[in-house]
Legacy VTK file of the C-alpha trace (Angstrom):
# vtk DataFile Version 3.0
C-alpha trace
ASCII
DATASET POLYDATA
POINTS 91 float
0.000 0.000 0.000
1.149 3.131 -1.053
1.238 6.626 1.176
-1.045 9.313 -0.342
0.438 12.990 -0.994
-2.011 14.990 -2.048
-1.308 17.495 -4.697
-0.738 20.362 -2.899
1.817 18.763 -0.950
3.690 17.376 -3.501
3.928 21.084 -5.352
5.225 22.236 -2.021
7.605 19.493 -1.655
9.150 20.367 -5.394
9.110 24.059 -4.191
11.237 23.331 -1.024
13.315 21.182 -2.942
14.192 23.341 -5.766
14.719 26.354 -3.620
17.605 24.499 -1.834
19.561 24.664 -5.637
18.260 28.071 -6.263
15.604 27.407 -8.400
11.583 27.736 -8.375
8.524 26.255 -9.663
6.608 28.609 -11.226
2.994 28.345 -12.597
2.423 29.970 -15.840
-1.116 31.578 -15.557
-1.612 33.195 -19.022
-2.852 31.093 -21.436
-0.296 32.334 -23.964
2.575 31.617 -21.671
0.894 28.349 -21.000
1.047 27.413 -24.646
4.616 28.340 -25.422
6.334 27.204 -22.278
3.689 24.693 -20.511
1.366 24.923 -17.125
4.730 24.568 -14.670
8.452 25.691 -15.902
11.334 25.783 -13.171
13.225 28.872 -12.997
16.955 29.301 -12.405
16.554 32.361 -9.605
19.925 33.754 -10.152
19.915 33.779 -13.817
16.055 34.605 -14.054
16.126 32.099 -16.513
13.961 29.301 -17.409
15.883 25.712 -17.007
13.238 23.294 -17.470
9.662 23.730 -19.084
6.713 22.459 -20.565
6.048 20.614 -17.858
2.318 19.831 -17.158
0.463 18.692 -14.113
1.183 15.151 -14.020
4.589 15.657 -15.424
5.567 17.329 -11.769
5.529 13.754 -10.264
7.905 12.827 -12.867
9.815 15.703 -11.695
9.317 15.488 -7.870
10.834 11.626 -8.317
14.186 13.064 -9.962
14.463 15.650 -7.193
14.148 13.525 -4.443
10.580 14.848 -3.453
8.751 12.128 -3.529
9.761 8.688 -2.817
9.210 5.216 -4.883
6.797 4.219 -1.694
4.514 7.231 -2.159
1.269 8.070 -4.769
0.094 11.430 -5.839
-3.857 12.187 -5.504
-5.295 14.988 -7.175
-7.760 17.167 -7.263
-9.516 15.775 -9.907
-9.423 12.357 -8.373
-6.741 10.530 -10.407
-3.878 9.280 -8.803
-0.307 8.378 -9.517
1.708 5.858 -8.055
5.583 7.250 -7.517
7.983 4.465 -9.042
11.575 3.705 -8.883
13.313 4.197 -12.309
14.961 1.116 -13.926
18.034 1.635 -15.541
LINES 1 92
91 0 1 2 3 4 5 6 7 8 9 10 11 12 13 14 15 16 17 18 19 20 21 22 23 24 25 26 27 28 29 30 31 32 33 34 35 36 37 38 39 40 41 42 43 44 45 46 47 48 49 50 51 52 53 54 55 56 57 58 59 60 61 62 63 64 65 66 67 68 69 70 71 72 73 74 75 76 77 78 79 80 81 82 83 84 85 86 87 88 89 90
């Protein structure tokens, strides 16, 4: 049985995490931004510069997995209902 993180927790997890190498998740509210860089894009906060994007909402557990916020024994509910189990990547 997995542990449940809900979605706002695992945002806030990613945001602590990234914060710690001087980045930040940021949420792209516009829907023009939206289009050309994707619903979440992580920001390098000395540089002002973006170093990942298009990421959507799902992709962030994708994300919090290769950051070390979420672990292999945890699954991501979300608002809508759908949930994600967190994996361990195979090599």
């Amino acid at each position: 049985m997995k542990r449940i993180v809900t979605e706002d927790a695992m945002k806030q997890r990613i945001r602590r995490r990234l914060r710690a190498d001087g980045e930040m998740l940021v949420t792209n509210r516009s829907p023009r931004a939206a289009a050309d860089l994707g619903q979440y894009m992580v920001v390098d906060i000395g540089k002002n510069l973006p170093t990942v994007t298009g990421l959507g909402l799902y992709d962030l557990v994708d994300l919090g997995l290769q950051i070390g916020a979420l672990q292999p024994f945890e699954a991501v509910e979300f608002q809508d209902g759908t949930r994600i189990e967190c994996e361990a990547e195979t090599e």
